[in-house]
BALOBA-1460 file (C-alpha; in Angstrom, 3 decimals):
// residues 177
<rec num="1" residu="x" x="-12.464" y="12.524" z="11.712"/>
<rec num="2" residu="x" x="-14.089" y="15.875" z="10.091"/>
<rec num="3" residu="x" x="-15.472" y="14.810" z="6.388"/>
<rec num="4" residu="x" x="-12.649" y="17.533" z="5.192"/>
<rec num="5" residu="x" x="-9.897" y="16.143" z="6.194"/>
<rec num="6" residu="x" x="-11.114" y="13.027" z="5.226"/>
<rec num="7" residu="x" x="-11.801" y="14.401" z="1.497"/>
<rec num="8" residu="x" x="-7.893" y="15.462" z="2.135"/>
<rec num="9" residu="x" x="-6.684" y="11.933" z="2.807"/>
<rec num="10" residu="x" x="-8.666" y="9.810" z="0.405"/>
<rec num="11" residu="x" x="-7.282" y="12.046" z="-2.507"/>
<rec num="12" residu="x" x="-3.668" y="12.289" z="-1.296"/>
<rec num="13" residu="x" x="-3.745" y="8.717" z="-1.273"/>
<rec num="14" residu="x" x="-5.281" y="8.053" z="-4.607"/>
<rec num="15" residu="x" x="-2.793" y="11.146" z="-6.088"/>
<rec num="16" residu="x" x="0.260" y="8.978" z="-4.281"/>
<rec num="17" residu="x" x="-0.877" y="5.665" z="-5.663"/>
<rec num="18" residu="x" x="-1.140" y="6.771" z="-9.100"/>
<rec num="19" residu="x" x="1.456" y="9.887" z="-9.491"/>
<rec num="20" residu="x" x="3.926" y="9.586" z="-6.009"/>
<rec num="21" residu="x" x="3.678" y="11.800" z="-3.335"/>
<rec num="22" residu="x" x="5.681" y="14.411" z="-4.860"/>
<rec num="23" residu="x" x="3.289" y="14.556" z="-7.806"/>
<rec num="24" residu="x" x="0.820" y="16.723" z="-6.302"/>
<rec num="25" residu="x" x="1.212" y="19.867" z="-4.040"/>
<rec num="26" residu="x" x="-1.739" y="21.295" z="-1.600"/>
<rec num="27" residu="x" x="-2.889" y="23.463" z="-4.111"/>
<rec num="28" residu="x" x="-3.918" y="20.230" z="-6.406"/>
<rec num="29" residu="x" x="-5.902" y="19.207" z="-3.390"/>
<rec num="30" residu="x" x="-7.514" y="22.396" z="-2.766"/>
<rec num="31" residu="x" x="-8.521" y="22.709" z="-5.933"/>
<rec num="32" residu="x" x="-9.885" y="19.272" z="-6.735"/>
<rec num="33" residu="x" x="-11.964" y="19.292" z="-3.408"/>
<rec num="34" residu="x" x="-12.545" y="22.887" z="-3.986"/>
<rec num="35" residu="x" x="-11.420" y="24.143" z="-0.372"/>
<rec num="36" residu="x" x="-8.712" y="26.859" z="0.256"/>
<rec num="37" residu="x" x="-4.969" y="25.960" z="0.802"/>
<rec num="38" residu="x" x="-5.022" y="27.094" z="4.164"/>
<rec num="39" residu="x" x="-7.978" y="24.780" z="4.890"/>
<rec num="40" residu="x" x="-5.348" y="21.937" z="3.941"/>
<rec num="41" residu="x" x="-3.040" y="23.518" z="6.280"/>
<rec num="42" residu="x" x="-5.474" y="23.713" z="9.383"/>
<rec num="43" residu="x" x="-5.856" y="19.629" z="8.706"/>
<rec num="44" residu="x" x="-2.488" y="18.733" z="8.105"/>
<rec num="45" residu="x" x="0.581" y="22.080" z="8.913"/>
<rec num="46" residu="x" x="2.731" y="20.263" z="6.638"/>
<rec num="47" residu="x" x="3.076" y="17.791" z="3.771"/>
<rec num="48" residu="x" x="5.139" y="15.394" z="5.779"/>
<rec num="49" residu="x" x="2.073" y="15.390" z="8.381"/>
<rec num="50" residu="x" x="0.047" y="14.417" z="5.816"/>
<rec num="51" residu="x" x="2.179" y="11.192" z="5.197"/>
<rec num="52" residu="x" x="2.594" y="10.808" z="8.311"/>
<rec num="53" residu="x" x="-2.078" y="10.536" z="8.425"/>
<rec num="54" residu="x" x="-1.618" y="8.397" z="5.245"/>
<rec num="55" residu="x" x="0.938" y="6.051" z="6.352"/>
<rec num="56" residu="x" x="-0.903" y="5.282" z="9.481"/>
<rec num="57" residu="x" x="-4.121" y="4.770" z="8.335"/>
<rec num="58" residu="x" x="-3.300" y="2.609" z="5.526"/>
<rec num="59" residu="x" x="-1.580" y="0.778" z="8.015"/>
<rec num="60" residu="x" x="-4.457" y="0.297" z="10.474"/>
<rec num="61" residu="x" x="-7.002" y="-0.464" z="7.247"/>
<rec num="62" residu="x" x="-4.028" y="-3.039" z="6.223"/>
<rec num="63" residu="x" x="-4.290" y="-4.863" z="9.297"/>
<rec num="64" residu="x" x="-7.945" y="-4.842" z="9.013"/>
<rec num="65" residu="x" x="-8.223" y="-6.402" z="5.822"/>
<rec num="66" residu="x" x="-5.611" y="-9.263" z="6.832"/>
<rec num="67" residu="x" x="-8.110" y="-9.872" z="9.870"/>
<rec num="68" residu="x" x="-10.657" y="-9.913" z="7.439"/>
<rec num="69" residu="x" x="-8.819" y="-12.530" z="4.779"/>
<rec num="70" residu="x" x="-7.735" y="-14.804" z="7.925"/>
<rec num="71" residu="x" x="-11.679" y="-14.985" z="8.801"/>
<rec num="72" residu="x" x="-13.221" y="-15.179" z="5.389"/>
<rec num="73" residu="x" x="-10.874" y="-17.646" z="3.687"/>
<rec num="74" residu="x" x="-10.102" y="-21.132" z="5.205"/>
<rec num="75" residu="x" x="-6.695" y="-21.841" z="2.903"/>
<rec num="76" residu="x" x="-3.638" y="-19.825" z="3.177"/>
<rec num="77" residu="x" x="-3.649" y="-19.869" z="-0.763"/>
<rec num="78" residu="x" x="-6.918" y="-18.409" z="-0.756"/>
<rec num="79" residu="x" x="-5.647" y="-15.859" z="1.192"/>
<rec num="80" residu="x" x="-2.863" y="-14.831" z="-0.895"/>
<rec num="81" residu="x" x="-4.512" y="-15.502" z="-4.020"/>
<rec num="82" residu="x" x="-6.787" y="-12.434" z="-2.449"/>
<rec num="83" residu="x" x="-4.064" y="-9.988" z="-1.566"/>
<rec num="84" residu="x" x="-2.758" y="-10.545" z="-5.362"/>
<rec num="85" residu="x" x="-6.417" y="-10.083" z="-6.865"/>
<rec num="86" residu="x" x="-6.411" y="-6.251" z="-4.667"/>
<rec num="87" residu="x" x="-3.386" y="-5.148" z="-6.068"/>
<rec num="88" residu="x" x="-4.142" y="-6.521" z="-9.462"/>
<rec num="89" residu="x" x="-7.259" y="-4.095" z="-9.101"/>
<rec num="90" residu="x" x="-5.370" y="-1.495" z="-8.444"/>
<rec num="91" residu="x" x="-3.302" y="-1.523" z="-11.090"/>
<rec num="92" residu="x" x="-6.368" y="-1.460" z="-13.040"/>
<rec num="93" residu="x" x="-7.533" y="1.745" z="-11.505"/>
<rec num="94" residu="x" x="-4.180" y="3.459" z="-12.265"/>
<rec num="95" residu="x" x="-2.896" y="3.091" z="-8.948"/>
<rec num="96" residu="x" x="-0.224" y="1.357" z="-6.916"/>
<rec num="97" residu="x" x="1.120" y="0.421" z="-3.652"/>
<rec num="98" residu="x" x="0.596" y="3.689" z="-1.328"/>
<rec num="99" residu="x" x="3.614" y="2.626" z="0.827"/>
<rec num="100" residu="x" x="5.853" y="1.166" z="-1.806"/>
<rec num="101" residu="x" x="5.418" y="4.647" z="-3.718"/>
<rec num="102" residu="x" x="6.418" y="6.138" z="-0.537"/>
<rec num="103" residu="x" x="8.855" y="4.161" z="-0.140"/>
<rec num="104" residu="x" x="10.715" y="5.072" z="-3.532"/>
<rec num="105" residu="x" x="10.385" y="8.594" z="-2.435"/>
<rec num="106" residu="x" x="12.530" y="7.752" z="0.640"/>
<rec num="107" residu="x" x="15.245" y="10.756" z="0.761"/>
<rec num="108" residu="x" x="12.346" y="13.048" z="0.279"/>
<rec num="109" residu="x" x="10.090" y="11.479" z="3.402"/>
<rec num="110" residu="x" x="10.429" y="12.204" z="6.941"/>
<rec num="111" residu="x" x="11.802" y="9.819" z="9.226"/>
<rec num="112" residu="x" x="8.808" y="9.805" z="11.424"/>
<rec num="113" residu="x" x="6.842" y="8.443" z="7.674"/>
<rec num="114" residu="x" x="10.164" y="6.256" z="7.063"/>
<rec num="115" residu="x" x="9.294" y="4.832" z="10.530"/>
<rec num="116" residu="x" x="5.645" y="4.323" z="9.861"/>
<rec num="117" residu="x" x="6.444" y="2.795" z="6.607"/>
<rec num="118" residu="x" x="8.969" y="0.077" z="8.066"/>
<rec num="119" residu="x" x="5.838" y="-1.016" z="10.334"/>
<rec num="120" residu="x" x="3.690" y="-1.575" z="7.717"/>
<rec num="121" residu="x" x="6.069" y="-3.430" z="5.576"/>
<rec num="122" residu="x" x="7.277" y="-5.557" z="9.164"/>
<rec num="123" residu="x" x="3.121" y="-6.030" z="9.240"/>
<rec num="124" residu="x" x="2.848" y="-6.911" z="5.720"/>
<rec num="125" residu="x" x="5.471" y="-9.814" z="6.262"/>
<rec num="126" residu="x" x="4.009" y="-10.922" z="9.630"/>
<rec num="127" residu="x" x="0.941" y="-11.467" z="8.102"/>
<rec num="128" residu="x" x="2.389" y="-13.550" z="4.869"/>
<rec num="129" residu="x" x="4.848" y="-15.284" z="7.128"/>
<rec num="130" residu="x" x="1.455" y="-16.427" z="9.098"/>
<rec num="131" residu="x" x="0.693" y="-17.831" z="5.197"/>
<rec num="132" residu="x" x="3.402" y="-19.756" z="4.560"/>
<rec num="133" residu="x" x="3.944" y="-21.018" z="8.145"/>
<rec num="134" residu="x" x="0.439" y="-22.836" z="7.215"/>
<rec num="135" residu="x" x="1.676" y="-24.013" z="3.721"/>
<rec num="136" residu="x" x="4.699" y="-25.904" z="5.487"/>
<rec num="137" residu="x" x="7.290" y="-23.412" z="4.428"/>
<rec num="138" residu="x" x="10.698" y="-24.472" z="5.806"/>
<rec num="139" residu="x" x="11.325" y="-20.390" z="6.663"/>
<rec num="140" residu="x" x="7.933" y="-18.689" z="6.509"/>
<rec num="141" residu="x" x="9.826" y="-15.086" z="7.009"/>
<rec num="142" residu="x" x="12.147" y="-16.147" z="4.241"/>
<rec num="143" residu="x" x="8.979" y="-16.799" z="1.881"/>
<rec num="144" residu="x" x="7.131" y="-13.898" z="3.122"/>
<rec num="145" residu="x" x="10.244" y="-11.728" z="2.582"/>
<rec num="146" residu="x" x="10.605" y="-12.607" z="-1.141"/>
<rec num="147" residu="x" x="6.789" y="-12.625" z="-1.946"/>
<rec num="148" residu="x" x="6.862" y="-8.876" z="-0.796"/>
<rec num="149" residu="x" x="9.709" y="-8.339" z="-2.671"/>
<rec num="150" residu="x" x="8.633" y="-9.746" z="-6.020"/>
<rec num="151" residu="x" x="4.764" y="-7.926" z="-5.203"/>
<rec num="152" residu="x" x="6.528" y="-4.182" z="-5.528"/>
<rec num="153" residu="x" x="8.821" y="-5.294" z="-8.273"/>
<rec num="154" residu="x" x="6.144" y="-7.356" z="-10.815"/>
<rec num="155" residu="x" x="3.939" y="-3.844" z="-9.686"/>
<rec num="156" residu="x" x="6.365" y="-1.637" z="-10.553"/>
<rec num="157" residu="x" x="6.771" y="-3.690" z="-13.998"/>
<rec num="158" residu="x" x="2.976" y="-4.465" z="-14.537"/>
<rec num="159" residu="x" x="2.522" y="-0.755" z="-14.120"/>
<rec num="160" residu="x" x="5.154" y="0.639" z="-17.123"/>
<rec num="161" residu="x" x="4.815" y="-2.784" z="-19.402"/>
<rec num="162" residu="x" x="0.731" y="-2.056" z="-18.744"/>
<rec num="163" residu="x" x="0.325" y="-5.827" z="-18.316"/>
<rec num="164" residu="x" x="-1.633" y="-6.513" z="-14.655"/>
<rec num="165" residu="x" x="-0.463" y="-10.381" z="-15.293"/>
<rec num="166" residu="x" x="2.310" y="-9.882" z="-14.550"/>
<rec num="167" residu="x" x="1.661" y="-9.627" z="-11.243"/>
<rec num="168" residu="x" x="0.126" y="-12.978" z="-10.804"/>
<rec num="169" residu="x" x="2.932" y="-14.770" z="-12.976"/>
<rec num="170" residu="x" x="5.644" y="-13.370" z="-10.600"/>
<rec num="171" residu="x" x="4.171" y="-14.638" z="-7.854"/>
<rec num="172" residu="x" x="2.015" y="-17.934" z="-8.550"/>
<rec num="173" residu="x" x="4.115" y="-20.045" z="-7.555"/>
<rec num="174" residu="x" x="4.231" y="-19.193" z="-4.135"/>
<rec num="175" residu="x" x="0.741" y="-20.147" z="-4.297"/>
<rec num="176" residu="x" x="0.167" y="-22.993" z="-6.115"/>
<rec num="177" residu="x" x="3.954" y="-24.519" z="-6.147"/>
């Protein structure tokens, strides 16, 4: 991957995360990396190819991490406890989930990025139903289902109330109860 277009990608994902993927046009990303438009256009024709780039790598460096949690932490809670600590950060930094920001922009996505997104969420609750299959869940995909759900609510809320706890109260107790 040229360095360009990865300059391109790294700041349409951090403009997504912290102001949606309508909140910024090519011309904001020419001018922050200080290229021309039409170099944005020779990387990516349209904006919806551009998602498209986004949604799939986040996806691949998703399942990277997971592999990564599964081999550095022993416990399932440990685990978890880890994927809640990352978003936690990000909330720090101003941003938020990438695909759940997408996500809420849904009418205005292709369905080619609608498509990718629905993979990484079905990923995303793979991986957690893996978790709570090891804690002894009675329905791991149940458990993983409403841990994903309450993660891009208490964001959503952490984000506008400007409280990162938030995060962790909504969902400590599906890792310590």
């Amino acid at each position: 991957m040229s360095d360009t277009r990865t300059r391109i990608l790294d700041l349409a994902n951090q403009l997504t995360q912290s102001r949606g993927f309508n909140g910024f046009s090519y011309l904001d990303l020419a001018a922050e990396i200080g290229i021309k438009n039409s170099s944005i256009h020779y990387h990516f024709k349209a904006k919806s190819d551009l998602a498209l780039a986004m949604v799939e790598q986040h996806r691949k460096t998703t399942a990277d991490s997971f592999a990564q949690l599964d081999h550095q932490f022993a416990r399932p809670q440990d685990r978890l406890t880890a994927v809640i600590q990352h978003f936690q950060a990000d909330l720090r930094d101003g941003k938020i989930c990438l695909c759940g920001m997408m996500a809420a922009e849904f009418q205005s996505i292709s369905v080619d990025v609608r498509r990718e997104l629905a993979l990484y969420f079905r990923g995303f609750q793979d991986w957690l139903s893996k978790q709570f299959s090891e804690l002894g869940h009675q329905n791991p995909p149940r458990a993983a289902l409403q841990f994903l759900s309450a993660l891009e609510g208490s964001l959503l809320l952490a984000r506008l109330q400007g409280d990162v706890t938030i995060v962790s109260q909504a969902l400590d107790g599906f890792v310590n109860g």
